[in-house]
C-alpha positions as CSV (number, residue, x, y, z in Angstrom):
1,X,-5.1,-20.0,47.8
2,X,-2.8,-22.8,47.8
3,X,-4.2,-25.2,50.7
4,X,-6.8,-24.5,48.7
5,X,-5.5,-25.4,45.7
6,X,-3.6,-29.0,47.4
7,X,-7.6,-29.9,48.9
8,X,-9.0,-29.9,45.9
9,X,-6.2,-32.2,44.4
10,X,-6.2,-34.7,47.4
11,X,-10.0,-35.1,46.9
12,X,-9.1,-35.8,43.3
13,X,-6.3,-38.5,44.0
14,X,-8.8,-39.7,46.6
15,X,-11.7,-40.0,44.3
16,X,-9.9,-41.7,41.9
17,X,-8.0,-44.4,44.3
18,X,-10.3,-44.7,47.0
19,X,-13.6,-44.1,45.0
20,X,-15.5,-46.9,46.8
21,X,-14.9,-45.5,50.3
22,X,-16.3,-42.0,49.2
23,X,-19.4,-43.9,47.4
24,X,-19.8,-45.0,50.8
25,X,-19.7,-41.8,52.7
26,X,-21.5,-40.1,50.2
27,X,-24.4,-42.8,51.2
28,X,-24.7,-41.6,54.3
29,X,-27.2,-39.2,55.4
30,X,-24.7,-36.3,56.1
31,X,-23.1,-33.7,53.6
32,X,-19.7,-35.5,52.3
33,X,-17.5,-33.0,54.2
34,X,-19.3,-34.3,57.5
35,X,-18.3,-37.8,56.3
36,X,-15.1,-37.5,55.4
37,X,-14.4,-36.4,58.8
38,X,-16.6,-38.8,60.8
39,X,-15.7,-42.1,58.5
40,X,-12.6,-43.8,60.3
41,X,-11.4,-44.7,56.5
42,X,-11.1,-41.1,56.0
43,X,-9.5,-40.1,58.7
44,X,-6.1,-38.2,58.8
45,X,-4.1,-41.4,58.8
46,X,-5.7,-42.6,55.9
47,X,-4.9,-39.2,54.5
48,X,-1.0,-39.1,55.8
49,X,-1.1,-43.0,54.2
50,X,-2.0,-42.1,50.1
51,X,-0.1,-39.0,50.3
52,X,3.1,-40.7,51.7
53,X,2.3,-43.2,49.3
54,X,2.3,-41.2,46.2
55,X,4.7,-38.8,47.3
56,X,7.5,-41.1,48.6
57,X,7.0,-43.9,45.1
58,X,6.9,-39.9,42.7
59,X,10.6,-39.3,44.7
60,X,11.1,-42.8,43.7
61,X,11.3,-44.1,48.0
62,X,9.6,-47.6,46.6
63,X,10.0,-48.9,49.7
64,X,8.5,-46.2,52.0
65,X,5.8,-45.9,48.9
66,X,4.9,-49.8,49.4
67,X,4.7,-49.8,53.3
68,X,2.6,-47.1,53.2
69,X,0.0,-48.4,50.6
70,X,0.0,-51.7,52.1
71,X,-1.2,-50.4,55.4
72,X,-3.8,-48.5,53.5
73,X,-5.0,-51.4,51.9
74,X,-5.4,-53.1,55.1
75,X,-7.2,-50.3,57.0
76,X,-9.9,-49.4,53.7
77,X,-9.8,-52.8,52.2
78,X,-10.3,-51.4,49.0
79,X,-9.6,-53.5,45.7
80,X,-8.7,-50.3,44.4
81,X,-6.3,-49.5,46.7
82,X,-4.7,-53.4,47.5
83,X,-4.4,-53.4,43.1
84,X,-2.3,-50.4,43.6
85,X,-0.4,-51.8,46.8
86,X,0.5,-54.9,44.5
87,X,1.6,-52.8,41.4
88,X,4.4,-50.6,43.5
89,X,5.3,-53.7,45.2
90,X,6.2,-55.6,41.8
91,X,7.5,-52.5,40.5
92,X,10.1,-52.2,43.3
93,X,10.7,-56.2,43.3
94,X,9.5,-56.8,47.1
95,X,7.9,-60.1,46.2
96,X,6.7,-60.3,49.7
97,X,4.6,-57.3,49.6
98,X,3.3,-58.2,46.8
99,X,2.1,-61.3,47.7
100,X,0.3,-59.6,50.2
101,X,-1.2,-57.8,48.5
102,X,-2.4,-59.4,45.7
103,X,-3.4,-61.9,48.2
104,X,-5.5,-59.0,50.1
105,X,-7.0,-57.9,46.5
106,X,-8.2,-61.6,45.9
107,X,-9.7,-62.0,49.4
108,X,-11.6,-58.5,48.9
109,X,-12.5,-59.0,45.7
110,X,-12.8,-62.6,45.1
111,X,-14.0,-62.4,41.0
112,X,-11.6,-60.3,39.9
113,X,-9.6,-62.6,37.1
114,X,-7.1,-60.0,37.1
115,X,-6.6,-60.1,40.9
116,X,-6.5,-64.3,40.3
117,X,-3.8,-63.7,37.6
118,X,-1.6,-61.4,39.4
119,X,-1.6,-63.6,42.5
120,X,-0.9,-66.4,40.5
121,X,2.3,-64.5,39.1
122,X,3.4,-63.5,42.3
123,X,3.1,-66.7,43.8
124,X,4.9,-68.5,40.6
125,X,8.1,-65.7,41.0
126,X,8.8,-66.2,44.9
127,X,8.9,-69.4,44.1
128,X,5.9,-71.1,45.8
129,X,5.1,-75.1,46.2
130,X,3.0,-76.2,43.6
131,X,0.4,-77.4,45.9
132,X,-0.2,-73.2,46.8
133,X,-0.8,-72.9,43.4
134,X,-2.9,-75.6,42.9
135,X,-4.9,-74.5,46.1
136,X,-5.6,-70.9,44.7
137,X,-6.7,-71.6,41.0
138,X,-8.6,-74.5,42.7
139,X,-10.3,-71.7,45.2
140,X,-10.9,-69.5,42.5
141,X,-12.7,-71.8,39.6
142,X,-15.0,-72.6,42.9
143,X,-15.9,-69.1,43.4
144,X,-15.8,-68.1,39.7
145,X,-19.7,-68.6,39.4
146,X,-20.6,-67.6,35.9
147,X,-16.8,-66.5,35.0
148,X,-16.3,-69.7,35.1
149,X,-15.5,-70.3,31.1
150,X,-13.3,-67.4,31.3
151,X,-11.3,-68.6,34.1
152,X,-10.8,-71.7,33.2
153,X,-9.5,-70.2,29.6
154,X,-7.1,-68.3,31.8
155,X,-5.9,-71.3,33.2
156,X,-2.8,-71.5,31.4
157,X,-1.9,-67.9,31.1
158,X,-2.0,-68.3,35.0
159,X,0.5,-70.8,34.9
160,X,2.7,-69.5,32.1
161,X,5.6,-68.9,34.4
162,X,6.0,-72.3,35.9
163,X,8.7,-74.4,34.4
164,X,7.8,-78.0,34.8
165,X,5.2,-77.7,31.9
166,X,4.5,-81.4,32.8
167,X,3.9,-80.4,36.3
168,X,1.3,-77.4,35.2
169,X,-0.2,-79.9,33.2
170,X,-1.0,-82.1,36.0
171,X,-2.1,-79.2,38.1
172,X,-4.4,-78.2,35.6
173,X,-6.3,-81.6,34.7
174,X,-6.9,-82.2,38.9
175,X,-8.5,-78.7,38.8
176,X,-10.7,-78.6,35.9
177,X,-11.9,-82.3,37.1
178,X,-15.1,-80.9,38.6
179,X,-15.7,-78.9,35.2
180,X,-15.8,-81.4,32.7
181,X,-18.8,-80.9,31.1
182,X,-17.9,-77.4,30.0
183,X,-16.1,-77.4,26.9
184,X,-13.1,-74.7,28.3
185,X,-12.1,-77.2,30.6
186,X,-11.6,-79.8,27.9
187,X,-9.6,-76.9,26.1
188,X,-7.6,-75.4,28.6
189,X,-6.6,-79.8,29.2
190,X,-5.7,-79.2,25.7
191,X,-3.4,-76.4,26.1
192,X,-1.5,-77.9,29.1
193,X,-0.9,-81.1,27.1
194,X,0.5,-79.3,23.7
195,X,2.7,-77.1,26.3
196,X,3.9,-80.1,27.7
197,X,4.9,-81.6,24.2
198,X,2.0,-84.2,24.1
199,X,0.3,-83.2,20.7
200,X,-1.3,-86.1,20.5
201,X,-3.3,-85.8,23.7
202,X,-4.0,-82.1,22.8
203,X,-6.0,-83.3,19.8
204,X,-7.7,-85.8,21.7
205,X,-8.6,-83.3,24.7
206,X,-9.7,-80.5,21.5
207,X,-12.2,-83.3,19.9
208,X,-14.0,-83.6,23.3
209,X,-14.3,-80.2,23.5
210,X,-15.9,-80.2,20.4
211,X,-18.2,-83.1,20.6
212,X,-19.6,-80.5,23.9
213,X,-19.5,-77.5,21.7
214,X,-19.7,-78.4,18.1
215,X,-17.8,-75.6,15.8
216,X,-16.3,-73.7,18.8
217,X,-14.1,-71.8,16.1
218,X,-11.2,-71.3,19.2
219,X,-10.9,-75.6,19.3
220,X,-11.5,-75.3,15.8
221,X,-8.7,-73.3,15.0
222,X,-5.9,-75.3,17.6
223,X,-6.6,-78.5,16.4
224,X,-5.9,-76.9,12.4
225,X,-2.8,-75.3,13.8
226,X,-1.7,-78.9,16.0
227,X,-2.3,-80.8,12.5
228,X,-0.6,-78.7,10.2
229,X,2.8,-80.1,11.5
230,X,2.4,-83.3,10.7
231,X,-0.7,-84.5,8.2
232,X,-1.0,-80.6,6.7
233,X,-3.5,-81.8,4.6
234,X,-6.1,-82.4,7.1
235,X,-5.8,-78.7,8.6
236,X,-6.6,-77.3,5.8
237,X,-10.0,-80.0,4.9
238,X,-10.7,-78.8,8.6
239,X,-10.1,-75.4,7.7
240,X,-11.9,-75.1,4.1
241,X,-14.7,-77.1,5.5
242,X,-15.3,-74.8,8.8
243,X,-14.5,-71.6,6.2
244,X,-17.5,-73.3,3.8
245,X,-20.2,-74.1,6.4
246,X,-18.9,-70.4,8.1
247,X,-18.5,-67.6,5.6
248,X,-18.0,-65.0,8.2
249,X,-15.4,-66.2,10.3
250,X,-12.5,-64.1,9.2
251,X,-10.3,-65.9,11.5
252,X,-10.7,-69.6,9.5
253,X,-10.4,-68.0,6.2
254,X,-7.1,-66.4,7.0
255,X,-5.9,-69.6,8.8
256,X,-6.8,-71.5,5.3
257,X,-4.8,-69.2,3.4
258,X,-1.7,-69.7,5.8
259,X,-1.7,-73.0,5.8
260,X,-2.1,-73.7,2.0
261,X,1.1,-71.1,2.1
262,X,2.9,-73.2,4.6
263,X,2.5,-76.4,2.2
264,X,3.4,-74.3,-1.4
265,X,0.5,-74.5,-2.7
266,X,0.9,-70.7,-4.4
267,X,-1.9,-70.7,-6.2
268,X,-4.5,-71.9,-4.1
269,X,-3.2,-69.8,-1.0
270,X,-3.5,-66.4,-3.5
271,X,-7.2,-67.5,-3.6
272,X,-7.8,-67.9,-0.2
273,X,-6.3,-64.5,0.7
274,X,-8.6,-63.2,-2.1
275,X,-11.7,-64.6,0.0
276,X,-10.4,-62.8,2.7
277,X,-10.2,-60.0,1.0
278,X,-13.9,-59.7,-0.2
279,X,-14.9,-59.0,3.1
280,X,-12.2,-57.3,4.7
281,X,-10.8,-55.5,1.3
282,X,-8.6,-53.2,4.3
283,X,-6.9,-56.3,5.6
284,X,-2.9,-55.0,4.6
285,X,-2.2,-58.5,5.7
286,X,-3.8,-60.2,3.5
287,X,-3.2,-57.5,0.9
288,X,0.5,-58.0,0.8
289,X,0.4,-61.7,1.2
290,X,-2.3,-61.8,-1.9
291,X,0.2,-59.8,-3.8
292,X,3.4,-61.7,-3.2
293,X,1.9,-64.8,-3.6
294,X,0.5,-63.6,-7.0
295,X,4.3,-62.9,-7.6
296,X,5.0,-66.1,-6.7
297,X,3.2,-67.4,-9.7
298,X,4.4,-64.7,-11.9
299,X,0.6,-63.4,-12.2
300,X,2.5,-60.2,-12.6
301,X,-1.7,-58.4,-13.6
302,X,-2.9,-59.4,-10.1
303,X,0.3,-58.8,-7.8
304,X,0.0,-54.8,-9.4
305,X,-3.1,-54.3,-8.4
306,X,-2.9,-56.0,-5.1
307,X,0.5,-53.6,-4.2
308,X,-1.7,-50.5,-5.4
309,X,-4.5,-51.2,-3.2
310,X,-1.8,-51.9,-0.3
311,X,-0.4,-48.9,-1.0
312,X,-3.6,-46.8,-0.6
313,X,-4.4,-48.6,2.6
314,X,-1.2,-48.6,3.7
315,X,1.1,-45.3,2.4
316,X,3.7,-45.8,5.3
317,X,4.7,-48.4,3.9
318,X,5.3,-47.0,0.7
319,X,9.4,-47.4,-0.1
320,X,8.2,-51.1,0.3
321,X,6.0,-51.3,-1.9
322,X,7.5,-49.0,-4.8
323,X,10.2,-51.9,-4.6
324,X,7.5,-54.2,-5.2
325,X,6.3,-52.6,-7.6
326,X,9.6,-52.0,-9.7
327,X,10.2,-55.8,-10.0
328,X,7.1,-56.6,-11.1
329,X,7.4,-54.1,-13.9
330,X,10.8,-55.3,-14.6
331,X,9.2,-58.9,-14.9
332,X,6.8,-57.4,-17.1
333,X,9.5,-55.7,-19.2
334,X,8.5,-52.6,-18.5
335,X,11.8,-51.5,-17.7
336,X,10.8,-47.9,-18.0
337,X,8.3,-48.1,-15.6
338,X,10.8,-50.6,-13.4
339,X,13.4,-47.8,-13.0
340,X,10.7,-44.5,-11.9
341,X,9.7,-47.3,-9.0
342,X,13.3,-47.6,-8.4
343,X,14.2,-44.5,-8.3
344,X,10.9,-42.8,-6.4
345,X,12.0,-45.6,-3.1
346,X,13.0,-42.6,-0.3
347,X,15.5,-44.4,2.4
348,X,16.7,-47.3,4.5
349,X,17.1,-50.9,3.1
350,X,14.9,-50.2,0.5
351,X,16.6,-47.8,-1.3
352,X,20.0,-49.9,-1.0
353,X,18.2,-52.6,-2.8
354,X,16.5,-50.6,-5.0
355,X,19.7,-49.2,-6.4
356,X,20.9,-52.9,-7.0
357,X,18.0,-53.6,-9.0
358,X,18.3,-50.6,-10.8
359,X,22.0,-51.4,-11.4
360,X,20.5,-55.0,-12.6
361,X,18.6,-53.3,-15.4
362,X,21.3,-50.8,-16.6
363,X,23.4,-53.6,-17.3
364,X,20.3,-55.8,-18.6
365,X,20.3,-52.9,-21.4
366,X,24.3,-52.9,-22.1
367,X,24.2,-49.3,-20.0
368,X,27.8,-51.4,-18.2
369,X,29.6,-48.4,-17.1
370,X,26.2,-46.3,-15.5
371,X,25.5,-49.7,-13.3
372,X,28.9,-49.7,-11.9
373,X,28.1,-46.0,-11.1
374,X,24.6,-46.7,-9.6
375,X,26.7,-49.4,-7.6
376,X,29.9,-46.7,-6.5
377,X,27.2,-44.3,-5.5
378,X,25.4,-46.7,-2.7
379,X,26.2,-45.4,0.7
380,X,26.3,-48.1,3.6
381,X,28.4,-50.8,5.9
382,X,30.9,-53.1,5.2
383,X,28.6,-56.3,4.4
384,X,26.5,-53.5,2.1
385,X,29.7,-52.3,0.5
386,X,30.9,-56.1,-0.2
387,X,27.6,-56.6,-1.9
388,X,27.5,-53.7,-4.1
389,X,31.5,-55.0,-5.3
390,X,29.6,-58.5,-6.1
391,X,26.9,-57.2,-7.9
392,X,29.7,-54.9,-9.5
393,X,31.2,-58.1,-10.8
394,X,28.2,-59.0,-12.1
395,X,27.7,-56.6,-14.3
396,X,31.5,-56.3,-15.5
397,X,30.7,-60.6,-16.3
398,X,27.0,-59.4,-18.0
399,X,29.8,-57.1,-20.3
400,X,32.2,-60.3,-20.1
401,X,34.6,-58.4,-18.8
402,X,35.1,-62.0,-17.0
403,X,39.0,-61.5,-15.9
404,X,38.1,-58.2,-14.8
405,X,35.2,-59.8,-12.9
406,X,37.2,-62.1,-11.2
407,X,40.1,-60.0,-10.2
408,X,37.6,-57.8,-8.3
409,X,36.2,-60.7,-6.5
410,X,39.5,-62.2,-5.6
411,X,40.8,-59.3,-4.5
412,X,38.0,-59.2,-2.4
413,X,38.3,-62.3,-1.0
414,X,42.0,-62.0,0.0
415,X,40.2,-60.1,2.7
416,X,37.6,-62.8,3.5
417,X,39.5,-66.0,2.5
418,X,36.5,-68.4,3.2
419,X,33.4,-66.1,2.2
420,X,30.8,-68.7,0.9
421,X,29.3,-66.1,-1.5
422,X,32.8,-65.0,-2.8
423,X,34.0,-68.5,-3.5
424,X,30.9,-69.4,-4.8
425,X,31.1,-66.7,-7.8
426,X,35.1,-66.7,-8.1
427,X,34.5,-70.4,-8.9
428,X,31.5,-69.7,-11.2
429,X,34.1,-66.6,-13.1
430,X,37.0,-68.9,-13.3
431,X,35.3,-71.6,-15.2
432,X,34.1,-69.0,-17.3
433,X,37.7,-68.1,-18.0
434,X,38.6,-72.1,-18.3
435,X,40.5,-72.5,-15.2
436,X,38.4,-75.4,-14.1
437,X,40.8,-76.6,-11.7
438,X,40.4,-73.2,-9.7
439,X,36.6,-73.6,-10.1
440,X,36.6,-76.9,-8.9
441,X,39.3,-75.9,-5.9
442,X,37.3,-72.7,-4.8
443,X,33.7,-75.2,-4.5
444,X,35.5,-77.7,-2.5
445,X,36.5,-75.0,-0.4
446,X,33.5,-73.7,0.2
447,X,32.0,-77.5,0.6
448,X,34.7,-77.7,3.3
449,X,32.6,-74.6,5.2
450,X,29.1,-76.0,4.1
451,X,29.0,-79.5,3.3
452,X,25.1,-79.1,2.6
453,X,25.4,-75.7,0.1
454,X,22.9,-76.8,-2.3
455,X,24.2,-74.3,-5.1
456,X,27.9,-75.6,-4.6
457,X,27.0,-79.1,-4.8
458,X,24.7,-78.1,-7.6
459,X,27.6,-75.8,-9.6
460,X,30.2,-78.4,-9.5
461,X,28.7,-81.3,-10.4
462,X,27.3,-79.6,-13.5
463,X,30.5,-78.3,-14.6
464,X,31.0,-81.9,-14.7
465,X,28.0,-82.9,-16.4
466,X,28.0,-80.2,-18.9
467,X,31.7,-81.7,-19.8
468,X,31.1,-84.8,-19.8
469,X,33.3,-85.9,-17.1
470,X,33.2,-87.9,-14.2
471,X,29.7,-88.5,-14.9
472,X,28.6,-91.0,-11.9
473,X,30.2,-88.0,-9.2
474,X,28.3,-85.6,-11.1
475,X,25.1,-87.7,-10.7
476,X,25.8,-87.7,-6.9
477,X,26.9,-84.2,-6.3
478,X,23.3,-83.3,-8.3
479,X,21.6,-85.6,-6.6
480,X,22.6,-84.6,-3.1
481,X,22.2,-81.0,-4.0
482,X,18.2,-82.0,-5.3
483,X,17.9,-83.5,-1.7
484,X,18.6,-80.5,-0.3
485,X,16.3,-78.2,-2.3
486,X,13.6,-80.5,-3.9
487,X,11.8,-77.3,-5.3
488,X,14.6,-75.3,-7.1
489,X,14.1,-75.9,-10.6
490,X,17.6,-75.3,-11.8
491,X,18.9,-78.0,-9.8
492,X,16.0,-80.3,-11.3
493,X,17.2,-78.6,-14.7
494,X,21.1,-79.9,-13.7
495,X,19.8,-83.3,-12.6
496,X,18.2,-84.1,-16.2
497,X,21.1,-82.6,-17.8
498,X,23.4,-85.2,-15.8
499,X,20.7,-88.0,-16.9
500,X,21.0,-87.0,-20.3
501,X,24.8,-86.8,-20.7
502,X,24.4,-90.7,-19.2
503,X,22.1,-91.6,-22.0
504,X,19.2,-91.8,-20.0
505,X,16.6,-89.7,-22.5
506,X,13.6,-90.2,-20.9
507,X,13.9,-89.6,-17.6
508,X,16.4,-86.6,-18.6
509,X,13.0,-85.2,-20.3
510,X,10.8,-86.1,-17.2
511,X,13.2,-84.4,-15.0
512,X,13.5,-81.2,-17.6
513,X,9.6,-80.7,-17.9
514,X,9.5,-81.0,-14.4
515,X,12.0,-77.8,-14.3
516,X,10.6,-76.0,-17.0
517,X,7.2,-76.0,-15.9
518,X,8.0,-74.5,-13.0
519,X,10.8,-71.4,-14.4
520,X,10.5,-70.8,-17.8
521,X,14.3,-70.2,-17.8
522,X,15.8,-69.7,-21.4
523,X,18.6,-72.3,-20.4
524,X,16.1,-75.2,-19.2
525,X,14.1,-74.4,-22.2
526,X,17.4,-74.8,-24.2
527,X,17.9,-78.3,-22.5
528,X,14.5,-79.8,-23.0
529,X,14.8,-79.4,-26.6
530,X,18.5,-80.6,-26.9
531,X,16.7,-83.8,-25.3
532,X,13.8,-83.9,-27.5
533,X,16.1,-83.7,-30.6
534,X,18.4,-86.3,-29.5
535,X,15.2,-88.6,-29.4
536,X,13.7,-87.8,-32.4
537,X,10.8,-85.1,-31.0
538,X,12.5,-82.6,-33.8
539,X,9.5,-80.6,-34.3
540,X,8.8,-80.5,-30.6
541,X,12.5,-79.2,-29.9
542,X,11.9,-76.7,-32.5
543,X,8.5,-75.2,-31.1
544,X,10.1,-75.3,-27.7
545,X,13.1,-73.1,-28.6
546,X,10.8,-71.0,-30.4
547,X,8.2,-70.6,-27.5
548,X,11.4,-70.0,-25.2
549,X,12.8,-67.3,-27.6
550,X,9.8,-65.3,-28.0
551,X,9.6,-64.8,-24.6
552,X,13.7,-64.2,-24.0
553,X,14.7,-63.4,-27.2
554,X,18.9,-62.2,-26.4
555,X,19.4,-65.3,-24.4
556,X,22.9,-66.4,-25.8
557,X,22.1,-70.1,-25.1
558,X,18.7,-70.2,-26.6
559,X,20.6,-68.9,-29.7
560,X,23.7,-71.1,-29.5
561,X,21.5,-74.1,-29.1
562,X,19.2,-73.3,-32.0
563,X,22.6,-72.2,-34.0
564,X,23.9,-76.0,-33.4
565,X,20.7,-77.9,-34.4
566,X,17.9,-76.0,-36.0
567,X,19.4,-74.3,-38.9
């Protein structure tokens, strides 16, 4: 029963590694037992050979495993059985066996890509001449017959692992010479020159290609990505025009959207993933990139029912998107609704952050003492732990609790003397507390570790402005900090504040505008019409701080602004 049992699962293995050789006995015009016996390729050394094989690389002897397959290889010169040769031999690192055998495999089976690739590899790890290299591909485009598009695309895959990327690139323009009326050849050019840090001759290599292939979406789509470094707006006229004159090309749709993203142009990118999605409305890709994007411009409507879609299509995810979810409720101010989101997120990082946001809206409402609770009750490391104390000393300065505030944080930063995010709201607490010379000590400290801290530069030289001190340093510290993030609008709100307090009205308001049209923030609202009063624009200030107050109406400054001039 059991030599039984082991013939039936050698002719198994056999079929399955050696299938060619009993296709060929099988041809012949006696029964396949007769055959197996009669064909030299079946004899009982070729038997011995793929049991040894398997049995030795199973026990793990990868070196008796790879001699043994290697002579089988030679004797059956079966692709099948030279692939396997060179997989054990890579697998057990004998580079020389595998060179032999990948070279046998090529020689048996000369259009095999994947026999052209993994010689290719081989030859690139033990370290052969370039001119070897050269040699093979060279060999192999000749033979390729009508692969030969495909090979030449897998040109630089095959040369991935050499080093001198200006050296592959000269191997692969000598040989794709003879191939330059096929477009790949002008492509695959293209590739070595980007690798080899020439973006300029990768465009020019892509626009031949495309003057032999007009609209090949692959050239298409490199020459969009090689622009979008440095003239962004022509990838994405490449892009929108290819995605006009080719509604069905999913791949240039979803390249427009990215690329409008990569640029900040919110609004336009949320449309272009909408396109997307009205032929793939599955895409959880574009689903989630519609939705945050639609965040992004506070279209709070859209971004809920992109997350609810993304969370039917993709319920793994669904902690994720609950958070989502949450905050734009909160921005909606359904708080309510903010806090079941917040509350139904399951584990992980998620539900860490969800218990800060929900800690951000019990204190929102005055509910002080449950935040701190939510905040004591979150469960992770040290760095989690400092962050819940932070936000803890946010909520005790939301209850201005400010000296209690601060003695949490600087007891905290005894412990971490030149924490960035600890200096950075000790300073903001002390000022509150009018110790401006500690404020002004603890952001030159932290200036000391970041010289470029946009917020630091920012903070300090508004204390100043807001004051009315040192008004030119003020101006620079602003200025410096605007350099550094262009598109944050509170720093824009701080740079026309430090305009203003110089007397300069009118580009203060520019400046302000600027801010204010992109966060309607109850302070910048508050500024703009301090400005506008101070220049006459009364009834504009007015319908400003009433717009503003509508839409935030506990904001202290809104009211102590309106307090100081409108009653």
């Amino acid at each position: 029963m059991h030599a039984v049992r082991r013939s039936i699962i050698v002719t198994a293995l056999l079929a399955g590694v050696l299938g060619t050789t009993v296709v060929r006995a099988e041809k012949a015009d006696q029964a396949p037992a007769e055959a197996a016996v009669g064909d030299s390729s079946l004899s009982a050394e070729t038997l011995y050979l793929f049991l040894l094989g398997e049995i030795a690389g199973a026990r793990g002897h990868l070196d008796v495993s790879v001699r043994a397959y290697l002579q089988l290889a030679r004797s059956t010169r079966d692709p099948r059985v030279a692939k396997r040769a060179a997989e054990i031999a890579l697998f057990a690192r004998d580079m020389g066996a595998a060179a032999e055998a990948a070279r046998l495999w090529n020689e048996i089976d000369p259009d095999s890509a994947e026999a052209q690739r993994v010689l290719t590899g081989v030859l690139m790890r033990t370290g052969a001449r370039i001119e070897e290299l050269e040699a093979h591909l060279a060999k192999a485009l000749a033979g390729a017959g009508v692969r030969l598009p495909q090979h030449l695309l897998g040109l630089n895959g095959a040369m991935a692992r050499v080093e001198n990327k200006q050296a592959a690139r000269e191997v692969i323009d000598r040989v794709t010479e003879p191939y330059l009326t096929q477009p790949e050849a002008h492509f695959a050019r293209a590739h070595a020159a980007f690798n080899a840090n020439d973006t300029a001759g990768a465009q020019g290599h892509l626009d031949r290609a495309l003057e032999r292939r007009p609209d090949w979406e692959p050239a298409v789509m490199m020459k969009a990505q090689l622009l979008q470094h440095e003239r962004p707006d022509e990838a994405i006229a490449l892009l929108g025009d290819y995605a006009a004159r080719h509604p069905d090309s999913h791949q240039a749709k979803l390249a427009l959207a990215r690329s409008l993203a990569a640029v900040k142009r919110y609004k336009d990118a949320r449309d272009a993933f909408d396109a997307v999605l009205e032929s793939s409305p599955d895409d959880s890709d574009a689903l989630n990139s519609s939705a945050l994007l639609s965040m992004q411009i506070e279209d709070w409507p859209a971004a809920e029912r992109r997350l609810h879609e993304l969370l039917r299509a993709n319920p793994d995810n669904g902690d994720r998107i609950r958070l989502l979810l949450g905050q734009v409720a909160a921005a909606r101010d359904n708080d309510t609704l903010a806090e079941q989101y917040y509350r139904a997120v399951g584990s992980g990082d998620e539900q860490i952050q969800a218990q800060f946001l929900l800690a951000r809206l019990q204190s929102k409402h005055g509910e002080y003492d449950l935040a701190r609770q939510t905040l004591h009750a979150i469960e992770g490391d040290e760095d989690v732990l400092r962050r819940a104390r932070v936000a803890e000393a946010q909520v005790l300065r939301d209850a201005e609790r400010y000296q209690e505030a601060y003695d949490l944080l600087d007891e905290e930063l005894q412990r971490s003397e030149r924490d960035p995010d600890l200096l950075y709201e000790t300073a903001l607490l002390a000022e509150r507390l009018g110790r401006t010379d500690v404020m002004e000590g603890r952001l030159r400290m932290l200036l000391d570790v970041n010289p470029d801290n946009a917020h630091a530069l920012n903070a300090l030289g508004y204390s100043f402005a807001d004051r009315g001190v040192r008004l030119d340093e003020a101006y620079s510290l602003i200025k410096r900090a605007n350099e550094l993030a262009p598109e944050d609008p509170f720093i824009l709100d701080s740079l026309g504040w430090v305009h203003f307090r110089k007397g300069e009205h009118g580009r203060a308001l520019e400046l302000l505008r600027q801010a204010y049209d992109q966060r309607s923030d109850p302070e910048i609202a508050a500024h703009v019409g301090e400005v506008l009063w101070a220049m006459d624009r009364r009834d504009e200030a007015r319908r400003i701080w009433s717009e503003a107050s509508e839409r935030h109406p506990d904001s202290k400054e809104l009211k102590e602004v309106i307090g100081r001039y409108a009653q």
